[in-house]
Every structure is written in C-alpha cells, then in structure tokens.
Residue frames relative to the residue before (quaternion, step in Angstrom):
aa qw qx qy qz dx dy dz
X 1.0000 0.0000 0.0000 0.0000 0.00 0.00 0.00
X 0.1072 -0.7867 0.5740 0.2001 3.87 -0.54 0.93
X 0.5515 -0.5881 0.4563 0.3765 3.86 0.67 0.36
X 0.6856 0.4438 -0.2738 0.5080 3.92 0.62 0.03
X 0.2667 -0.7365 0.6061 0.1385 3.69 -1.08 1.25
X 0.2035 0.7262 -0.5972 -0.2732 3.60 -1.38 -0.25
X 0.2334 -0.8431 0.4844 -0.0065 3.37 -1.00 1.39
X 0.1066 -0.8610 0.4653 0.1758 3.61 -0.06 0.76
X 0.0026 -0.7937 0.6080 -0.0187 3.49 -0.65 0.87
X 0.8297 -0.3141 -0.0307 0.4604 3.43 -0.96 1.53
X 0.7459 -0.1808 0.1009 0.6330 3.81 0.85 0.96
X 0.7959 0.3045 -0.2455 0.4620 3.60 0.14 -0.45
X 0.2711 -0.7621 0.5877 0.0162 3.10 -0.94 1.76
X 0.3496 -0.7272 0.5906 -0.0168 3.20 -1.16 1.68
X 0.1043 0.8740 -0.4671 0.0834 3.37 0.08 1.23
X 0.3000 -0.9161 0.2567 -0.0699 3.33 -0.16 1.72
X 0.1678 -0.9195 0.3521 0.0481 3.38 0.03 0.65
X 0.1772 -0.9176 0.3410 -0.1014 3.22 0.82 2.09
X 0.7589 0.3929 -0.4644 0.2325 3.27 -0.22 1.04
X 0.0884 -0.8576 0.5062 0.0217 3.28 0.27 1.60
X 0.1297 0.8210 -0.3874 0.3987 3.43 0.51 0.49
X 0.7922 -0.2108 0.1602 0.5498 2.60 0.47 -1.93
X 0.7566 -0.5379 -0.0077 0.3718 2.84 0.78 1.45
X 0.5363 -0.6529 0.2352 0.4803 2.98 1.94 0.39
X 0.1881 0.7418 -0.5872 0.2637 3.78 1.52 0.87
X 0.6501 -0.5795 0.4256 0.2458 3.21 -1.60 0.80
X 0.0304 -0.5167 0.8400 0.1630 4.14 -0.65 0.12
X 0.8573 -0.1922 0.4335 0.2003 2.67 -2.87 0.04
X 0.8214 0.4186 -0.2204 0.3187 3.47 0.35 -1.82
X 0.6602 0.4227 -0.2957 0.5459 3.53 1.61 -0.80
X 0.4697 0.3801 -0.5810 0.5453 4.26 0.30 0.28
X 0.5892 0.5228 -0.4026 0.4663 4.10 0.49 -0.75
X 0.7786 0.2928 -0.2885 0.4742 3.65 0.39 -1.22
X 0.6187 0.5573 -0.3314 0.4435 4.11 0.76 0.13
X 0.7044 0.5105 -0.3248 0.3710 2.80 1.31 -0.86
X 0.6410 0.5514 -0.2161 0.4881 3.10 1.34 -1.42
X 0.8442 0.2704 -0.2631 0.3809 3.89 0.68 -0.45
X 0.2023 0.4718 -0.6561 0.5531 3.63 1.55 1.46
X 0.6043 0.4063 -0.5008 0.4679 4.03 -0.09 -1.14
X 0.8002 0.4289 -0.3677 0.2011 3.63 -0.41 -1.54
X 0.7283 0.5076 -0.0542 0.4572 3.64 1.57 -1.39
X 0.4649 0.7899 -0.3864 0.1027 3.35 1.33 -0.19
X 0.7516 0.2472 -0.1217 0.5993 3.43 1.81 -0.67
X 0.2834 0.8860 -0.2800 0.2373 3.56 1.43 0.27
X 0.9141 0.2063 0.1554 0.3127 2.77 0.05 -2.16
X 0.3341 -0.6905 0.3621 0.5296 3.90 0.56 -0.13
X 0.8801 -0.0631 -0.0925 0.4614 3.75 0.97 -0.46
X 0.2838 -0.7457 0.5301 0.2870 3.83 -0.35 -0.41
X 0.1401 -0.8753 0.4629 0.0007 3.30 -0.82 1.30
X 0.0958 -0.8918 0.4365 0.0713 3.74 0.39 0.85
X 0.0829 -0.8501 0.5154 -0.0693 3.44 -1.14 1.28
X 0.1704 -0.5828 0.6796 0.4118 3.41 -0.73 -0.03
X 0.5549 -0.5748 0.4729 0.3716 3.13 -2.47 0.07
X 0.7354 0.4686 -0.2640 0.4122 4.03 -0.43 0.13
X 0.7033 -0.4903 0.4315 0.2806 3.09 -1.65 -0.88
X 0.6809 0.3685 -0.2927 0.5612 3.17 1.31 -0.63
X 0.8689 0.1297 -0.0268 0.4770 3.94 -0.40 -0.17
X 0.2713 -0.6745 0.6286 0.2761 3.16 -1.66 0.71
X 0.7870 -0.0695 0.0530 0.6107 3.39 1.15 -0.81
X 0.2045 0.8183 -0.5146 -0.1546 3.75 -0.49 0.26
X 0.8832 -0.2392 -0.0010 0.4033 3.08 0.00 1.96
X 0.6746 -0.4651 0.4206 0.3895 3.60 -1.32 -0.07
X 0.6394 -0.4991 0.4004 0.4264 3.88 -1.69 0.30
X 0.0286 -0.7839 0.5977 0.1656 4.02 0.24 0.33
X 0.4544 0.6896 -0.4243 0.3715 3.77 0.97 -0.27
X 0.7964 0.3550 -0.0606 0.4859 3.38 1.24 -1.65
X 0.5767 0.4036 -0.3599 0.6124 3.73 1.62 0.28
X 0.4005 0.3998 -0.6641 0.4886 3.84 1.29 0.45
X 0.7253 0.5196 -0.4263 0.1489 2.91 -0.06 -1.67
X 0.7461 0.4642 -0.3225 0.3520 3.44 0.91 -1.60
X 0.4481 0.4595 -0.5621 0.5216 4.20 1.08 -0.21
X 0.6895 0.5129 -0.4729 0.1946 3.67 -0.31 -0.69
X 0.5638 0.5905 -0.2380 0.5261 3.20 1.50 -1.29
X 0.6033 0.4445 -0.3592 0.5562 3.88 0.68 -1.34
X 0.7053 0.5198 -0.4221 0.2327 4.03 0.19 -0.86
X 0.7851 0.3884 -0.1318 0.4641 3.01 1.67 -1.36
X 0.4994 -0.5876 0.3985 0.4966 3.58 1.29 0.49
X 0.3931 0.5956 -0.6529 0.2538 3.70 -0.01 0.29
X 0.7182 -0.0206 -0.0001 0.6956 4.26 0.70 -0.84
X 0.4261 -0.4616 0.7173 0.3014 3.10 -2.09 0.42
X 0.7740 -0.5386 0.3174 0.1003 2.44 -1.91 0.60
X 0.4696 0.6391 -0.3891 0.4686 3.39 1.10 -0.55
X 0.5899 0.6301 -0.3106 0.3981 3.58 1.01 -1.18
X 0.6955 0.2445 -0.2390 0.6320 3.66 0.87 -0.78
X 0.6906 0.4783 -0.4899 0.2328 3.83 0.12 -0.25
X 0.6635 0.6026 -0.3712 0.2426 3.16 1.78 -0.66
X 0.1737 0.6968 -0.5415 0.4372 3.66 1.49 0.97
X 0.8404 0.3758 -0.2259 0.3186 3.06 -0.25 -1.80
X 0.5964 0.5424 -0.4418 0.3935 3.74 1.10 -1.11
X 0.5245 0.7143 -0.3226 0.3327 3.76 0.97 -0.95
X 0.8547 0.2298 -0.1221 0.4493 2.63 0.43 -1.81
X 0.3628 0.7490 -0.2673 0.4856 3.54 1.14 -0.16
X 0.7855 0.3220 -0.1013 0.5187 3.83 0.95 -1.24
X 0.3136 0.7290 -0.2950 0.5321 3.08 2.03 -0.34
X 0.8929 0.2466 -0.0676 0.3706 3.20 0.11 -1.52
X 0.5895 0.4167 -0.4376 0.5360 3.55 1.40 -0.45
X 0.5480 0.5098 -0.4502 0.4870 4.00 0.65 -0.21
X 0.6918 0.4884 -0.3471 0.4029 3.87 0.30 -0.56
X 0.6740 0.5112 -0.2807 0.4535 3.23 1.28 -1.12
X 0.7514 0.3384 -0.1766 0.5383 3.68 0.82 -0.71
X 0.3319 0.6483 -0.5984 0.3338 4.07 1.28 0.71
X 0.7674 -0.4544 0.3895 0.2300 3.25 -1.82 1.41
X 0.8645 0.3751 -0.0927 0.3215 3.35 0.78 -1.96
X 0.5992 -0.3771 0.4078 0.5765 3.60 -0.92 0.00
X 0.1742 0.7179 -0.6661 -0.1027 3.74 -1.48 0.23
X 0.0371 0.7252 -0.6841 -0.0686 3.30 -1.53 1.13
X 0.4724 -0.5594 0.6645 0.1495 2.90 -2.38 0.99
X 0.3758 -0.6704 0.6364 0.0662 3.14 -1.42 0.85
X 0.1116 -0.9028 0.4132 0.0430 3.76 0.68 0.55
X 0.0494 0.7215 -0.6604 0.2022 3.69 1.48 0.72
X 0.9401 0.0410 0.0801 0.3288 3.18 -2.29 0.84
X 0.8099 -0.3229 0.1551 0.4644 3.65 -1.37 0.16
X 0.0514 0.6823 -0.7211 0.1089 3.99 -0.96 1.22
X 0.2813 0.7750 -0.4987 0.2675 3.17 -0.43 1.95
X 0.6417 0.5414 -0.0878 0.5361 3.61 -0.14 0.59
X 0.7005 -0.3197 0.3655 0.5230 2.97 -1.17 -1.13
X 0.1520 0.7832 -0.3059 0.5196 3.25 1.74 0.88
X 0.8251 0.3322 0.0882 0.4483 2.91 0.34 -1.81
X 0.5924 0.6643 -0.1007 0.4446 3.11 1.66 -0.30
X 0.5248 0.4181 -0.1838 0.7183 3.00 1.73 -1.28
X 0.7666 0.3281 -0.3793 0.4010 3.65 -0.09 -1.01
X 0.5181 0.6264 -0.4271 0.3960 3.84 0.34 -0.91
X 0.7781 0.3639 -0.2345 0.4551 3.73 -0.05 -1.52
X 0.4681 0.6508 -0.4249 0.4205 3.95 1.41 -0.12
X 0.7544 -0.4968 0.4191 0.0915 3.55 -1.54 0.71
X 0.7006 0.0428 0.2570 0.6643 2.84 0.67 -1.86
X 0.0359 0.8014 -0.5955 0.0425 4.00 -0.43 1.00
X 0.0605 -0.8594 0.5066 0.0335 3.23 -0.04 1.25
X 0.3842 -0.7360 0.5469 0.1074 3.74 -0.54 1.08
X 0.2969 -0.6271 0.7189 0.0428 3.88 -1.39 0.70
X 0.6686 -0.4968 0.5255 0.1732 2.48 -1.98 0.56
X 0.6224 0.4490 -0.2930 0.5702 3.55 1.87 -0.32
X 0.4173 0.7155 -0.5459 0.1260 3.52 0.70 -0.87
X 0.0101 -0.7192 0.6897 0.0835 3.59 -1.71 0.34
X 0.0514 0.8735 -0.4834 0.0265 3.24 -0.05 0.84
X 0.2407 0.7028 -0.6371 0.2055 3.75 -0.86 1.44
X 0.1796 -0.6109 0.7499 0.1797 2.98 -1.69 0.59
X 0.6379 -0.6597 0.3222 -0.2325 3.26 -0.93 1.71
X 0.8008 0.4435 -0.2950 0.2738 3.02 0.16 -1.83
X 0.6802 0.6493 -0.2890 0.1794 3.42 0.94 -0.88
X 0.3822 0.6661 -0.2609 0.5849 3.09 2.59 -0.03
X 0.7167 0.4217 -0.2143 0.5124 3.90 1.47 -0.41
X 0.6244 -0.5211 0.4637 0.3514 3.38 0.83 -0.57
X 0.7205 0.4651 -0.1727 0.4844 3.21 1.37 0.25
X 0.4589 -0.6740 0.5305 0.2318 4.22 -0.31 -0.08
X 0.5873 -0.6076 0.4478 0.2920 3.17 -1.28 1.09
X 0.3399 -0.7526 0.5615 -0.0522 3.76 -0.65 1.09
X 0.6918 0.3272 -0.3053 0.5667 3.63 -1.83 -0.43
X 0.8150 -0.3304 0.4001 0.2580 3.16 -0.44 0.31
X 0.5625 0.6964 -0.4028 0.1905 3.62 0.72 -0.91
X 0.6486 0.5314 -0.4035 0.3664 3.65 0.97 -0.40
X 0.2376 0.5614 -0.5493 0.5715 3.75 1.77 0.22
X 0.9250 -0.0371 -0.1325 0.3542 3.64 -0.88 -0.84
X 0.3653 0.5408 -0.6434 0.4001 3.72 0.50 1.19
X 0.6908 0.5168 -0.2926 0.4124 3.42 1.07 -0.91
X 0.6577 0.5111 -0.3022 0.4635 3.28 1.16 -0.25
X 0.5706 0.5292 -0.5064 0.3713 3.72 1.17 -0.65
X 0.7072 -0.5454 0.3747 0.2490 3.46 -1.94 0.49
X 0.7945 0.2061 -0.0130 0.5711 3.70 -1.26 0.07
X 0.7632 -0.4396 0.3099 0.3580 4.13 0.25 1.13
X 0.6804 0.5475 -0.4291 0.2305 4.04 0.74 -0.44
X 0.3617 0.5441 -0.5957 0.4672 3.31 0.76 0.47
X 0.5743 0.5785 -0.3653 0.4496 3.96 0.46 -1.17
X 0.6699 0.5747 -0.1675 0.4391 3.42 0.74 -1.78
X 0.7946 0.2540 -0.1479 0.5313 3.57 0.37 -1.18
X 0.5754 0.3535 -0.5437 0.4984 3.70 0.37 0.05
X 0.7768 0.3338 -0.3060 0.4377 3.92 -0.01 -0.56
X 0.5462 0.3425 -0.4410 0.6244 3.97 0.69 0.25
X 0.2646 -0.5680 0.7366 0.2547 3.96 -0.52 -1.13
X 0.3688 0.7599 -0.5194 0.1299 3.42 0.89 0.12
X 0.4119 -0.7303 0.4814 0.2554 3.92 -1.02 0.58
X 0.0504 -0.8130 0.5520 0.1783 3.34 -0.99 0.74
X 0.3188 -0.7559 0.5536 0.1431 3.53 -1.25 1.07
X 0.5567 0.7176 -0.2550 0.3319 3.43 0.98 -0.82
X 0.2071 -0.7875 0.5454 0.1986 3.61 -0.34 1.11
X 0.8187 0.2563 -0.3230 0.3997 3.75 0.46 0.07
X 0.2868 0.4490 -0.5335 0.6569 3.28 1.65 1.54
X 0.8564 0.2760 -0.3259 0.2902 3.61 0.22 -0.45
X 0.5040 0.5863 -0.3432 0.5334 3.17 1.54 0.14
X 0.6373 0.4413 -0.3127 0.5490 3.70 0.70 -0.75
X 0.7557 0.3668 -0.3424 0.4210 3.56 0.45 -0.57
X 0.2518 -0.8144 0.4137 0.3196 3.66 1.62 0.06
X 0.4013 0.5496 -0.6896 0.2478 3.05 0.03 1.78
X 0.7230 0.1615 -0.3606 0.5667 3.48 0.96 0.64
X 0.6767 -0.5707 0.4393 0.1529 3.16 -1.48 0.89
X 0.6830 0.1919 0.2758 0.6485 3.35 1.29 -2.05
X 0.0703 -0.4943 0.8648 0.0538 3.53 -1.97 0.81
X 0.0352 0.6884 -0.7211 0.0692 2.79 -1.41 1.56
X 0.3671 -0.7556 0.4449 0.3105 3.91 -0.53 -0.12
X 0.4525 -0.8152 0.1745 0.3167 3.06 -0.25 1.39
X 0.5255 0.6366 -0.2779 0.4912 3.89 1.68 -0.14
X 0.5233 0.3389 -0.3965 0.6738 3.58 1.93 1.08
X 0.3091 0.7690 -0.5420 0.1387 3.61 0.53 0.53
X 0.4746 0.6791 -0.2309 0.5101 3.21 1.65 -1.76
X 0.8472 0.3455 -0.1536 0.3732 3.58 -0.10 -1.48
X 0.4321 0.7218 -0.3418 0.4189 3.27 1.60 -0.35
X 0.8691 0.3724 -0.0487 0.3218 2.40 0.41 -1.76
X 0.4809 0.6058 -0.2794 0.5689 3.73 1.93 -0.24
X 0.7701 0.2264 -0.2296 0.5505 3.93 1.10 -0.39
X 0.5125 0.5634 -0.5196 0.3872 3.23 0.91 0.93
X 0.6259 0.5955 -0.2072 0.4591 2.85 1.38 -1.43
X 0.7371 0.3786 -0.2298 0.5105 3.73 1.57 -0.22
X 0.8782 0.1824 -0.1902 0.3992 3.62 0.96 -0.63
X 0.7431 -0.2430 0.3300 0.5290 3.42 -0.82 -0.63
X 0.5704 -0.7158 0.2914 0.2782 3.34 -0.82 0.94
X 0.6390 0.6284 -0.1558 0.4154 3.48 1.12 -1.60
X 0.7347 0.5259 -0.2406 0.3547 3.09 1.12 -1.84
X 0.6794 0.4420 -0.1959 0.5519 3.87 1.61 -1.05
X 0.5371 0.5547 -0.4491 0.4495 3.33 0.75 0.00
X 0.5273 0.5983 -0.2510 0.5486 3.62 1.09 -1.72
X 0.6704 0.5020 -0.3337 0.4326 3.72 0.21 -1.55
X 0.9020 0.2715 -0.1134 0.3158 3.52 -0.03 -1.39
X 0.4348 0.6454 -0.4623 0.4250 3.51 1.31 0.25
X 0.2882 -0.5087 0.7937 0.1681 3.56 -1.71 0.70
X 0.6603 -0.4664 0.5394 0.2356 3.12 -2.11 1.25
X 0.3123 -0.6653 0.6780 -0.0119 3.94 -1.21 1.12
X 0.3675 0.6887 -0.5938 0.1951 3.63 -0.39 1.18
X 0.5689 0.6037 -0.4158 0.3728 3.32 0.93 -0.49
X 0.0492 0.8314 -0.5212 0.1865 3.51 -0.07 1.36
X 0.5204 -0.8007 0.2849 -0.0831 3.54 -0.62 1.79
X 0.7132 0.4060 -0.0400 0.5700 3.14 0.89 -1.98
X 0.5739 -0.5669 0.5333 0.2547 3.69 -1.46 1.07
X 0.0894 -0.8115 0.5047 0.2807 3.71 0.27 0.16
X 0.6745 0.5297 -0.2886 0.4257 3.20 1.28 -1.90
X 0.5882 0.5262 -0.4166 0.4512 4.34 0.96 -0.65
X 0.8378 0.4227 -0.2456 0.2429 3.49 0.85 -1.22
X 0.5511 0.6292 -0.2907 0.4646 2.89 1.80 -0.64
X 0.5979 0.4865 -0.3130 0.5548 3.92 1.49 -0.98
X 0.6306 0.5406 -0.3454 0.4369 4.32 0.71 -0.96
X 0.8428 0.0855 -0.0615 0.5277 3.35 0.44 -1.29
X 0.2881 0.6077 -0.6314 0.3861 3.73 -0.09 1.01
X 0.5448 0.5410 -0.4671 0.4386 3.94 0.74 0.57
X 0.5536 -0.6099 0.5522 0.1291 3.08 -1.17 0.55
X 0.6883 0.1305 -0.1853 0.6891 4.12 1.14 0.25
X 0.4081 -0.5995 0.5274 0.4425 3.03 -1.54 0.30
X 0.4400 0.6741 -0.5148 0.2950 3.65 0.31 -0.22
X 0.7700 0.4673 -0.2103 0.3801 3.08 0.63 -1.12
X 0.5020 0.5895 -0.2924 0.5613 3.50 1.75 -1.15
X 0.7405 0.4364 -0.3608 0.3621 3.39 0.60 -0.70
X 0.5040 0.5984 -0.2957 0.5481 3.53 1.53 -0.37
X 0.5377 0.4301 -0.3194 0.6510 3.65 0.63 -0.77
X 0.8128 0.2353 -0.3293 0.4189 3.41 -0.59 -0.76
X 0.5688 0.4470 -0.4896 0.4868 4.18 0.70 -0.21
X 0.6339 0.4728 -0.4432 0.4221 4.00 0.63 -1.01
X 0.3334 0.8107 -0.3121 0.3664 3.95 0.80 -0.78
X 0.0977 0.8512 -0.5067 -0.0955 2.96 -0.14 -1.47
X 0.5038 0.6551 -0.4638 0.3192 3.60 0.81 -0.89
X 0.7794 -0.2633 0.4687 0.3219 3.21 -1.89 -0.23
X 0.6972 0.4258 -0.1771 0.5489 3.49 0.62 -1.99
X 0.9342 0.1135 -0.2504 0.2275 3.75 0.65 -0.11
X 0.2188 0.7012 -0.5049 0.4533 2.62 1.35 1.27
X 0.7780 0.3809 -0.2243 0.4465 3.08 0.74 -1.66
X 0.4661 0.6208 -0.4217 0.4685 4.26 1.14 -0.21
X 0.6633 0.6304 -0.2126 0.3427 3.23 0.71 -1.29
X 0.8228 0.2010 -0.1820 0.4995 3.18 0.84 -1.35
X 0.4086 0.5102 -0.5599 0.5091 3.83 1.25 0.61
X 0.7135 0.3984 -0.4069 0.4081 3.90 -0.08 -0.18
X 0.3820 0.7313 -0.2784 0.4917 3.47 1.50 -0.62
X 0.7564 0.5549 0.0028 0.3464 3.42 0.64 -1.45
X 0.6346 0.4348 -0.2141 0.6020 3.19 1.47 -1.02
X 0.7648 -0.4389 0.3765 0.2841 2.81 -2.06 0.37
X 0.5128 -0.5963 0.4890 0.3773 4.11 -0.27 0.74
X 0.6625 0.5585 -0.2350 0.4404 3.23 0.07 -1.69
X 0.7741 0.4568 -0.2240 0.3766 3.52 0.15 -1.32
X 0.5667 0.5195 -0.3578 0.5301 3.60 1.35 -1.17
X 0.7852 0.4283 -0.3068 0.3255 3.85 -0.26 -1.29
X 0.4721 0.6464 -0.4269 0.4208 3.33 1.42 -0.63
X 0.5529 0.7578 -0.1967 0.2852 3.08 0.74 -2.27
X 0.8761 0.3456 -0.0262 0.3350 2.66 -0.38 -1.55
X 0.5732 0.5629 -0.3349 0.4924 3.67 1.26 -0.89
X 0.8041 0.4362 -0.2290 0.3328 2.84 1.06 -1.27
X 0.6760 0.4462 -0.3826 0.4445 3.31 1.04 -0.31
X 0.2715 0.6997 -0.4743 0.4602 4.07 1.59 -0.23
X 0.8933 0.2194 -0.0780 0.3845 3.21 0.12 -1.82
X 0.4562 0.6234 -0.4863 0.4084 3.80 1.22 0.53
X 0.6206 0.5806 -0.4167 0.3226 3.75 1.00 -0.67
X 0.6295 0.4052 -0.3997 0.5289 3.62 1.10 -0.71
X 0.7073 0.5254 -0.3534 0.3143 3.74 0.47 -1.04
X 0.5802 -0.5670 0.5523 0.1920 3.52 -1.71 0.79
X 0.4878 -0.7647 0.2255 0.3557 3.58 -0.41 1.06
X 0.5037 0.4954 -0.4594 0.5384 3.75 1.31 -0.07
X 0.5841 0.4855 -0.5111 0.4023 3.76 0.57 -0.42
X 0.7394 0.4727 -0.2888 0.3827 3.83 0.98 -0.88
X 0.4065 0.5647 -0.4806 0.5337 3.61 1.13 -0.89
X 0.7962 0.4275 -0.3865 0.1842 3.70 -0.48 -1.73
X 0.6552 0.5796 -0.2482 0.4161 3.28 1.54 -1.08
X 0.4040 0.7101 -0.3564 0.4533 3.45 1.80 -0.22
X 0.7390 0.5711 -0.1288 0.3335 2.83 0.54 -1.09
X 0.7830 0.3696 -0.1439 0.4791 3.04 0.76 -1.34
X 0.5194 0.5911 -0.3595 0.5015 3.54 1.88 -0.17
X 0.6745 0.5082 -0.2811 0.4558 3.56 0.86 -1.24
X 0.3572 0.7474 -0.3490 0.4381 4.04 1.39 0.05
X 0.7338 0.5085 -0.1731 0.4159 2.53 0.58 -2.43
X 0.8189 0.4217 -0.1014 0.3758 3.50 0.20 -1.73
X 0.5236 0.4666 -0.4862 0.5212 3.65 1.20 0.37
X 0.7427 0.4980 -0.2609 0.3637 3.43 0.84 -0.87
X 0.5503 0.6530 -0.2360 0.4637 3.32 1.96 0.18
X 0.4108 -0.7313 0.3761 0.3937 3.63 -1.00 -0.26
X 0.4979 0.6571 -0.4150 0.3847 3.48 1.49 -0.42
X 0.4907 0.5410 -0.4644 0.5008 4.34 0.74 -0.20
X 0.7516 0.3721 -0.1658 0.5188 3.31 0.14 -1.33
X 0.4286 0.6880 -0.2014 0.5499 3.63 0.63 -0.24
X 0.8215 0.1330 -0.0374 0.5532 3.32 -0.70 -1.66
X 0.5827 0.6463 -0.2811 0.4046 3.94 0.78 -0.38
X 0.5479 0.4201 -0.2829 0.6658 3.50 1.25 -1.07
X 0.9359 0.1709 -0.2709 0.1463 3.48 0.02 -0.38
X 0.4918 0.4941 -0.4954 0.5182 2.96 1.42 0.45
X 0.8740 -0.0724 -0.0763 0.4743 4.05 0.22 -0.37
X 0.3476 0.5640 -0.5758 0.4792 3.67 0.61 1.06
X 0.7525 0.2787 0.0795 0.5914 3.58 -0.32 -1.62
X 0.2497 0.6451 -0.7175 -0.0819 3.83 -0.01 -1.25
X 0.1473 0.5256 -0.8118 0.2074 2.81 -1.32 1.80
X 0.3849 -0.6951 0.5229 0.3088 3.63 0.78 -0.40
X 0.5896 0.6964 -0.2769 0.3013 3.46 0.92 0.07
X 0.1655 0.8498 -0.4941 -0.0796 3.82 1.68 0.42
X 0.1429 0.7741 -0.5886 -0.1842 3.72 -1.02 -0.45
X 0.6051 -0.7145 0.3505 -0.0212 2.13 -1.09 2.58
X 0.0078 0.8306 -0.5508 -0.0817 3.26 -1.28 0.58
X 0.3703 -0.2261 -0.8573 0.2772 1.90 -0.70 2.32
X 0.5051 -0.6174 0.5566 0.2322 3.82 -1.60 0.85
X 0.8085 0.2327 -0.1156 0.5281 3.82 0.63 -0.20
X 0.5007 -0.6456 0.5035 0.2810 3.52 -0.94 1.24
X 0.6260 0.4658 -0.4482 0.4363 3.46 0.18 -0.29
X 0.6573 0.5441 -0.3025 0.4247 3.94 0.84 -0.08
X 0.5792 0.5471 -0.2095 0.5668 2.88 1.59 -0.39
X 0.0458 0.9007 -0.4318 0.0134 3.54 0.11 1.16
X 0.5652 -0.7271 0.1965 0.3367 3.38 -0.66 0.71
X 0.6016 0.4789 -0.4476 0.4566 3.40 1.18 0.06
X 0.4674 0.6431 -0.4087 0.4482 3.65 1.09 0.21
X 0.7857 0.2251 -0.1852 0.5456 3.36 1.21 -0.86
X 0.7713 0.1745 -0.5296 0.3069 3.53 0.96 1.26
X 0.1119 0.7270 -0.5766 0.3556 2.82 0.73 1.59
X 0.7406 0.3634 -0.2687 0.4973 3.15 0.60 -1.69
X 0.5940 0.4122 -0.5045 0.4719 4.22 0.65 -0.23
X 0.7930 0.4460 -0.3099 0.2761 3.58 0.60 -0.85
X 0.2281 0.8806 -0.2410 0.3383 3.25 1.78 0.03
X 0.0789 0.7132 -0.6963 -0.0155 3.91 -0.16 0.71
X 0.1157 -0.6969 0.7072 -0.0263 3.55 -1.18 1.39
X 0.1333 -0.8301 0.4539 0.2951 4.02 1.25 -0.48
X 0.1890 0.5819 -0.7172 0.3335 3.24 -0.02 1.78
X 0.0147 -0.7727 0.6268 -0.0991 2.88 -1.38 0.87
X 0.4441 -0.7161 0.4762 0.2515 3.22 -0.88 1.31
C-alpha cells in the first residue's frame, strides 16, 4: 500500500494523499508514487488536483523520526550517508519535476501544509488556501533548514517575511497573508471542495477557480516591523533590530529565533538571501547538498529528540551560541561540492 490514490474523473486527475494518520507526511513509497505519475500524466489529463485525505492536513512534511534515526546510524558508522540522502534526492526530484509539469496543477491546502507539505503545494500552479490552512516551514525548530525548494518562494514573499518565517518557523493561517506572500494562488472554503471539483472537471480552469474563491483581506503579519527587523543581512544583526524595536511582537520574535538551532539559522538565511537571485532548480540543487550537511551533523538528531522523540523542547545545540557559528563555516558548507545530483 503506498498511502496515495489516483482517480481520474472526466480528464482531471484527483491525486490523493492517503495517510491521515499521520497527517498525511510523506514515506519513500508515496514521493515514488508522485513521482512516477507526473512522468505517466504529463500530457494526459487536462489538470491534476492534489489533496490530502481528511480534515486536518494536506501534508505535514516528511518522517523526521526516520531521518533521525538514519543520521544516527550515519554517526555511528553503521550506513554511509548516501543511504539516508537517497530520501531527500527522491523527494527533492519529486518536487523539481512537479514544478516544471506540462499540465495545470492544483493543491488543495486543507488543514496543516508544512514541510514536504509545502513542497508539494509550493511547486503547484494554482495553490488554493482554506479556511483551515496552516502553513510553516519549521525545520529550523529541528535542527535543520527550510528545504523542497521553499527558499525559491520565501525569497520571493514581500517586505523580508520569508527571512522572518524561515528563521522563526512561525505558522501562517491567514488567507490574505498567504496570498500576498504568494504562497497561495486562491481562498477557497474547504466545504466547496466536492463542487470544485465537479466544475473543474467541466470548465476552464482560471474561470472556476476565480468563481469559487472568497475575497482574502484579513491580513495578520506586521509587514512595516518585519520588513524594518529583518532587512539585515545576519541574524545577529536582525536580532539587534529586533532588540532596538522594542514592541511586544519583538520581544517575543526575538526570543523564538533565540531558541533555534544556530547552525540552522545562518544556514537559513544565507540560503534563502541567495535564493532570490537563483532559478528554482539552482535552489532545490542547493537543497540538497545542504540537507547532506545536516544529516551528517548533530543538531537534526538533536533538535528532533526534542521536539517529538523525548518532547521536552529543550535541544542543545552544537554549536549552542551564534557567535560560534562562523561565517566561513557556513560557506564552506554552500561552497562544498559533495556530487549529488538531483
């Protein structure tokens, strides 16, 4: 069983993403069963329509339990590494193949879309947000860096919050935060999915999408604080901006970035700096060659025990203090040629 449906209905494949359980998180066999049915559908159908199964979640993200486990194994010489990256290359080609498919594709963002979540939906056409959506990229709360691509369209959101949300993990609910920041396309409510999906299957895509969307204004995020806090170029400095501040919102920002793994921020952030000039296969590739770095490290395994192994929330980083984290350490690891290749 690969947890993942595909149903064709009068041209428009309904491709489903079955394992609510666990919140619909990717395994191995379902990036395999996506991967193989962008190749099979590329000139087929009239559109592709991607769901999770239930109410709570379209996707939240990959197994991180089973990429501790596999750094632990890489730490103690039991497997080399390649053994656990060959996840990420998967899923990784997954997403740089969705992004560049022939056909129209839309995401159905029901309920938590994080992760490799955000991955599938991001590289989608048409990204249609709910009234449930939760949208975060995370990792930096694990010991690890936003991925799938996502620093392509953090780098792209307005006024620094891509900067903001890759170094907090903060979640956004807001459909006209997520529409301004162009991770969704559309606010639709998820109790038109049914009917959605009956006037796609009959008209023109744009024209029923347009039709069934509710107006997006209800907008959340400080733009004018975030765009003035995180418009540096280090976090050190962001963190200085965000101590001069003073406010509430940055007091309390401050000490969430505080919190995260060092290593994981400076990465971050370089990496998402250097994603605005860069073409999105140029960013996947660097994905890759980052996600390498941080298996072969202790902060994953680390930040992982403590956010859902142990949960104590309590990781300690290694290095534990941004100032240890020096910058030719972090462009080594960008400048780094490991030849993997998506």
């Amino acid at each position: 069983m690969t947890n993942i449906t595909f149903n064709r209905l009068n041209g428009l494949e309904i491709v489903t993403l079955d394992r609510p359980e666990a919140l619909n998180a990717l395994n191995s066999e379902m990036i395999d069963a996506i991967s193989e049915g962008i190749l099979a559908f590329d000139e087929d159908p009239k559109a592709v329509f991607i769901e999770g199964a239930g109410n709570r979640a379209f996707c939240a993200g990959g197994d991180i339990k089973a990429a501790r486990l596999g750094a632990i194994a890489v730490r103690e010489g039991r497997i080399g590494l390649n053994s656990v990256v060959d996840f990420f290359v998967k899923e990784y080609a997954m997403n740089k193949a969705l992004f560049h498919a022939q056909l129209p594709t839309i995401s159905f963002m029901n309920g938590i879309t994080m992760g490799g979540g955000v991955g599938i939906a991001g590289a989608c056409k048409y990204r249609i947000a709910t009234e449930k959506t939760v949208w975060a990229m995370p990792e930096v709360t694990i010991g690890f860096f936003p991925d799938v691509g996502a620093a392509y369209y953090l780098a792209r959101a307005p006024d620094h919050v891509g900067k903001y949300l890759g170094l907090t993990g903060n979640h956004l609910e807001s459909s006209g935060d997520l529409i301004k920041c162009g991770f969704a396309t559309h606010y639709i409510y998820s109790n038109k999915k049914d009917d959605l999906i009956e006037a796609l299957k009959k008209r023109e895509i744009e024209s029923v999408l347009d039709q069934f969307s509710e107006s997006a204004d209800d907008y959340t995020l400080p733009y004018e604080r975030i765009s003035s806090c995180f418009a540096p170029s280090s976090v050190e400095e962001i963190l200085s901006a965000l101590k001069k501040d003073g406010s509430d919102w940055a007091i309390s920002t401050r000490n969430i970035i505080q919190s995260k793994s060092p290593t994981s921020l400076k990465v971050a952030l370089k990496h998402i700096e250097a994603a605005k000039n860069d073409s999105f296969d140029e960013v996947i590739a660097r994905d890759l060659k980052l996600a390498a770095f941080f298996l072969a490290g202790d902060d994953l395994i680390e930040g992982v025990r403590a956010a859902v192994v142990d949960k104590d929330k309590k990781p300690m980083w290694n290095p534990a203090r941004l100032e240890d984290v020096g910058m030719k350490q972090i462009e080594d690891i960008f400048n780094k040629n490991l030849g993997l290749v998506l």
